[in-house]
C-alpha positions in Angstrom: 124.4 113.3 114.6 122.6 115.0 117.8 125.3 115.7 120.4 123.2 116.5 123.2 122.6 112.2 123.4 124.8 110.3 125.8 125.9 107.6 124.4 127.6 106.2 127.7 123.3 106.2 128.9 122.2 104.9 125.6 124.3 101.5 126.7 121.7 100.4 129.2 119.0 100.4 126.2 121.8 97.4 124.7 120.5 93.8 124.9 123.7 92.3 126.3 123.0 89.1 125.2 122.3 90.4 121.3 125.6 92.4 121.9 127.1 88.7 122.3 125.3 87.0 119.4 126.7 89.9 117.4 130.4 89.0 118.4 129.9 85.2 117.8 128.2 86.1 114.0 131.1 88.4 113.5 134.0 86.0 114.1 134.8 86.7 118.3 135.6 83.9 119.7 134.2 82.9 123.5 137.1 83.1 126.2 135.8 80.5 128.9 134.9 82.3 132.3 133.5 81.1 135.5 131.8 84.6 136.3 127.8 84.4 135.5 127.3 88.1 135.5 130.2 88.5 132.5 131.2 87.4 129.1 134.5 87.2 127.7 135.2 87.4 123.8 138.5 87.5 121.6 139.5 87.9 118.2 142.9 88.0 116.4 143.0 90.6 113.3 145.3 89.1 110.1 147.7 91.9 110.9 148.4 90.1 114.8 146.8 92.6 116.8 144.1 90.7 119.3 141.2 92.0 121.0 139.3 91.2 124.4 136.1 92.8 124.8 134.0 92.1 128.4 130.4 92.0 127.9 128.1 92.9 131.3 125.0 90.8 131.6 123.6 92.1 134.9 122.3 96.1 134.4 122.7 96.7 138.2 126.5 96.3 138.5 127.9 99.6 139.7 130.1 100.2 136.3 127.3 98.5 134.1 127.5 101.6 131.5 130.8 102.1 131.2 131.6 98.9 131.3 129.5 98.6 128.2 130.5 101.5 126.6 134.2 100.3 127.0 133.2 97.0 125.1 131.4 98.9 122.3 134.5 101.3 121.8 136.7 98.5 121.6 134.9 96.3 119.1 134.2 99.4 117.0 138.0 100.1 116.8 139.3 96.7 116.1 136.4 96.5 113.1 137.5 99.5 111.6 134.3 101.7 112.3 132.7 104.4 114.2 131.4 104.0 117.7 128.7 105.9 116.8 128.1 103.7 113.8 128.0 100.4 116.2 126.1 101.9 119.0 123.1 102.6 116.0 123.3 98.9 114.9 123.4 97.3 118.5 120.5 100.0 119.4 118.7 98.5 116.2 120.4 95.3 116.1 118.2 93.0 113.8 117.6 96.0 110.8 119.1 96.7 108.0 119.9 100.6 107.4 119.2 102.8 104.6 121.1 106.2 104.4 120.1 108.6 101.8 122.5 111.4 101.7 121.5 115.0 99.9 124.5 117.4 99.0 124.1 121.0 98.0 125.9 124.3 98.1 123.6 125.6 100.4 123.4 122.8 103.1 125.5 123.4 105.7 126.5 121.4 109.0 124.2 119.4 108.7 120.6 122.0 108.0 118.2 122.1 105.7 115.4 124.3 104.5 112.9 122.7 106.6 110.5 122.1 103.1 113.0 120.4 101.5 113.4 118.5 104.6 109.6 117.3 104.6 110.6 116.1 100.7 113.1 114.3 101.6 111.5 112.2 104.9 107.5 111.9 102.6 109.8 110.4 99.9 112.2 108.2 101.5 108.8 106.9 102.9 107.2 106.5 99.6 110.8 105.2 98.1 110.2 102.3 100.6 106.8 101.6 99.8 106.9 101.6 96.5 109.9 98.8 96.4 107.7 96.7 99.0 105.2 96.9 96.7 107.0 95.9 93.7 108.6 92.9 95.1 104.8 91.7 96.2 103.3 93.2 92.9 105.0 94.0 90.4 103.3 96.4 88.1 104.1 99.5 86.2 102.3 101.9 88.3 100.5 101.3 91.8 97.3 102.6 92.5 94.6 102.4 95.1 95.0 100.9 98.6 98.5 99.3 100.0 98.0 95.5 101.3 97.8 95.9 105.6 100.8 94.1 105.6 103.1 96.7 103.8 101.8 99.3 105.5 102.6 97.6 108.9 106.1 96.7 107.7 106.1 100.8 106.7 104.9 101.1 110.3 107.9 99.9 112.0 111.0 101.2 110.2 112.1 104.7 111.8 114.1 107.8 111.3 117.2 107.3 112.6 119.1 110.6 114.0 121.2 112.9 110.7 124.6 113.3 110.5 126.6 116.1 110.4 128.2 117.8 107.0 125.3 117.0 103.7 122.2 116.1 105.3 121.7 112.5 105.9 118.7 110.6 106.6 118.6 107.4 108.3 116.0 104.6 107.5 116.1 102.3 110.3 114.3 98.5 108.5 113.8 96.2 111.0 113.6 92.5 109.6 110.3 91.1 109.2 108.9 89.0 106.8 105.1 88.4 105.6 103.2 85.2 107.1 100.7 83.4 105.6 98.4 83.8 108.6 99.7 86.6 110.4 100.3 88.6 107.1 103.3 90.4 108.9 106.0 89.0 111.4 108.3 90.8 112.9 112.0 88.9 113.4 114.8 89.1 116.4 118.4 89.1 116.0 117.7 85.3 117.3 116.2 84.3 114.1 118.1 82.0 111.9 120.2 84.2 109.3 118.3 82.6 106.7 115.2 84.0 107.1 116.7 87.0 107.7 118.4 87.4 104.2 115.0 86.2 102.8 112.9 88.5 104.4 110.4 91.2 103.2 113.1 93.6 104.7 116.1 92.3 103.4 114.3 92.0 99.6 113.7 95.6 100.0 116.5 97.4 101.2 118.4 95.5 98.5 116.2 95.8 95.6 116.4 99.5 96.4 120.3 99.7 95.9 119.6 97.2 92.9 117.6 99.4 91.8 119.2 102.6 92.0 122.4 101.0 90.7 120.5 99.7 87.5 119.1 103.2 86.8 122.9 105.0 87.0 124.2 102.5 84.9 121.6 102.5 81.8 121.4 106.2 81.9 125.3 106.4 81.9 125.2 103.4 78.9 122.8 106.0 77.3 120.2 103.0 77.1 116.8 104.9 78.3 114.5 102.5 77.7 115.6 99.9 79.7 114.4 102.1 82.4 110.9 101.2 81.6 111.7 97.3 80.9 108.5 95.0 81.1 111.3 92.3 82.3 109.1 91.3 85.9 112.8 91.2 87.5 113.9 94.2 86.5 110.5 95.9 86.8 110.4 99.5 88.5 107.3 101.4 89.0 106.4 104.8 88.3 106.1 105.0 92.4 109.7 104.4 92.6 110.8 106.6 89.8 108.6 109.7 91.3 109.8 108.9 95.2 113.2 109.2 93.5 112.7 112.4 91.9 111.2 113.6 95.2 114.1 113.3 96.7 115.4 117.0 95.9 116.7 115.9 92.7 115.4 118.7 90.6 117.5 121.0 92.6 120.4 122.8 90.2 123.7 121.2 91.4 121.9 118.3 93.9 123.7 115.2 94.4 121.5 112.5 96.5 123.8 109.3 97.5 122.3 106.2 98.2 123.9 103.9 101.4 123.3 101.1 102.4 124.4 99.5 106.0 123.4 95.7 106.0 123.1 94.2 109.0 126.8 92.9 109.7 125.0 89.6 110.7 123.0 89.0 108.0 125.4 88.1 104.9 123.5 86.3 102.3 121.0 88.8 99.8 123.1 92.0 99.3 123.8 93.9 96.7 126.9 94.5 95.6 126.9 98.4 95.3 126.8 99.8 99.0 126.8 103.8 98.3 125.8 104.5 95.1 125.6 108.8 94.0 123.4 110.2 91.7 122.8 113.9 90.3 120.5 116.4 89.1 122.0 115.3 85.8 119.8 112.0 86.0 116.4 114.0 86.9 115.6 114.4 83.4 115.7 110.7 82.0 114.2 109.4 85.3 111.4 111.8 85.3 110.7 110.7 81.4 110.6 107.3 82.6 107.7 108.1 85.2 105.8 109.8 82.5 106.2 106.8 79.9 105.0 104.4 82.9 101.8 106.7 83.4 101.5 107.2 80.1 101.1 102.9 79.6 99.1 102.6 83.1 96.3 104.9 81.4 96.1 104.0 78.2 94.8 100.3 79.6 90.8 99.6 80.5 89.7 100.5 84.3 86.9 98.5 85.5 85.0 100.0 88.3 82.6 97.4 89.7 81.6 95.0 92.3 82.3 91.3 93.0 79.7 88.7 91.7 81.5 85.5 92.0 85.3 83.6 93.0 86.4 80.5 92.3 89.3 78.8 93.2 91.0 75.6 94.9 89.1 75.0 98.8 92.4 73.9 100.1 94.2 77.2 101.1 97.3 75.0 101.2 97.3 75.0 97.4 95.6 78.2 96.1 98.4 79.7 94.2 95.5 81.8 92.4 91.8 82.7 91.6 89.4 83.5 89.7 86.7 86.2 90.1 83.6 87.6 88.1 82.9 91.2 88.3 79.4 93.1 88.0 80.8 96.7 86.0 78.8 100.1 84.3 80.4 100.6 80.8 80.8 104.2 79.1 77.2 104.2 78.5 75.9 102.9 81.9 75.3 99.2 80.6 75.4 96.3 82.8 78.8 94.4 81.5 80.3 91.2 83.5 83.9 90.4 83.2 86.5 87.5 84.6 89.8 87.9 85.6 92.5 85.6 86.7 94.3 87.2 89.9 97.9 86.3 91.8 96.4 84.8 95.7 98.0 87.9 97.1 95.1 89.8 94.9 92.6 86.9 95.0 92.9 87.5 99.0 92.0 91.2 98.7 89.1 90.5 96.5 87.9 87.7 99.2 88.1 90.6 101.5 86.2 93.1 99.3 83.4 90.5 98.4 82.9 90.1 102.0 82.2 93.8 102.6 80.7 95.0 99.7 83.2 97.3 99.0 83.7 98.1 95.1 87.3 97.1 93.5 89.0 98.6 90.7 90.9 96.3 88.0 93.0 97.9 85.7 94.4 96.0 82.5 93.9 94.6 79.0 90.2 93.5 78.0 89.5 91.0 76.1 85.9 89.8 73.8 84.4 92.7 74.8 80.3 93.0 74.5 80.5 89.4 74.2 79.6 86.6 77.0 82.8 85.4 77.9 84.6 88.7 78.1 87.8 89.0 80.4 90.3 91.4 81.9 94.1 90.8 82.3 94.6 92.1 85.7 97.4 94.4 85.9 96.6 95.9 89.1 93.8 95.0 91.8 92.7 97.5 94.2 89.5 97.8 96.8 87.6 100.9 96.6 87.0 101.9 100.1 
């Protein structure tokens, strides 16, 4: 929380008209008006009490502002939450918003030692990427390059302001979702709630709380190595382990709480934890976890090399995959040649790589090797830049 802001001036950055979409979505009803400049909208609470909020359209009426800010403190009161809290959404009104909250004896109102501060911001960065790239590819430890589209989708959340008390860092997600053409697209409060839930941002900020909730659990159920499942589902990479452990959880007496505001508009795709606390006591079994995913990532072959040949289906609509042949040294500089089958989000990278020379870097099981028809499960694709 930063009390130097105004909120009453922060009202004029509020898209009346998003304001209004949130009220219908939220169970307002409209009261008819004959005034173009205003609207009108009601609700009745189970308890009886009713509410009537009026919402400016025009940003030059005299009492625009407070006008605004009346409506925002009125709807915040009858829905049982801060005005701050509401002003942050309608500010940010098509986002989802992840709060990570770090509690320790010496934190107090709301500072922090500012390198403990940089750990926390890098990590809640890398906490995001590293869930954005499970859901696209799930593997037990990412390496090389991100895909452009996740690091433009990492490009447009933001730090929201802290709050007072523990140190809080907000994660302001805006909803976007990956496009077949466009590779990223960014979504308005105006897009259907479907697409919303089912979007890139939606899958993450959820699979984050999914994930952290299935990591308490099985260390509290004393099941360890269901931490480093190979279930694709439930798969969690080292990244996301190590972002977690950056979070100042290896501090003596640390608690790091995980919250999550979902957009009040977008219902469908949550889970069903919303703050979920864990403390140093967990660092140890999640940092043995990262070690036993590292541990798997290098014991399989690395292929450094360049790309000879890809095959797959000419009609884009169909390619659900592809297959490549790679030009590699082996351990005693010998020309070697080996195929690999690859997911079309890795097939599209290599397309990419083959048409600027650039050198890739497979990582997985081989199989026949020295002989002619030697391949390479790919368990993770990256270009060499």
């Amino acid at each position: 929380m930063i009390y130097s802001v105004n909120f009453m001036d922060l009202t004029e950055k509020i898209n009346p008209y998003a304001f209004a979409k949130y009220l219908k979505d939220t169970g307002w009803t409209i009261f008819p008006t004959k005034k173009d400049y205003v609207k009108i909208y009601q609700i009745r609470k189970p308890g009886g009490d009713a509410f009537q909020v009026n919402i400016p359209l025009d940003i030059n009426l005299s009492d625009y502002k407070r006008a605004m800010f009346q409506a925002i403190e009125t709807v915040a009161f009858a829905e049982g939450q801060s005005t701050e809290q509401l002003l942050l959404f309608l500010l940010n009104p098509n986002t989802d918003i992840l709060k990570i909250r770090l509690e320790r004896k010496d934190i107090e109102a709301g500072n922090i030692l500012f390198d403990d501060a940089i750990r926390i911001y890098e990590n809640a960065k890398k906490l995001i990427a590293a869930t954005a790239q499970d859901i696209i590819h799930p593997r037990r430890y990412h390496q090389g390059r991100m895909d452009d589209s996740i690091s433009k989708f990492l490009s447009n959340c933001k730090f929201g302001q802290t709050e007072i008390g523990s140190y809080v860092v907000s994660v302001v997600c805006p909803f976007a979702e990956l496009d077949e053409i466009d590779g990223y697209k960014q979504l308005s409060i105006f897009s259907e709630e479907e697409r919303c839930a089912g979007s890139l941002t939606r899958k993450v900020t959820n699979k984050i709380m999914t994930n952290v909730s299935f990591i308490k659990k099985n260390i509290d159920d004393g099941e360890y190595e269901r931490l480093v499942s190979d279930n694709e589902s439930s798969l969690i990479s080292a990244n996301f382990y190590e972002a977690l452990t950056g979070l100042n959880l290896n501090e003596e007496g640390a608690d790091v709480e995980f919250i999550a505001q979902w957009s009040p508009i977008v219902k469908k795709n949550r889970c069903t934890s919303n703050r979920i606390l864990l403390s140093h006591n967990y660092y140890q079994p999640i940092s043995t976890a990262v070690g036993k995913l590292r541990e798997t990532a290098n014991a399989k072959t690395k292929i450094f090399g360049k790309i000879k040949k890809l095959e797959s289906v000419p009609d884009l609509s169909k390619r659900t995959s592809g297959k490549i042949t790679v030009v590699y040294l082996d351990d005693n500089d010998m020309r070697r040649t080996v195929t690999a089958n690859l997911k079309k989000e890795d097939y599209d990278k290599a397309i990419e790589a083959h048409s600027r020379g650039n050198h890739i870097e497979i990582v997985g099981d081989i199989h026949n090797p020295d002989k002619r028809n030697t391949s390479i499960t790919c368990e993770s694709f990256s270009i060499i830049d």
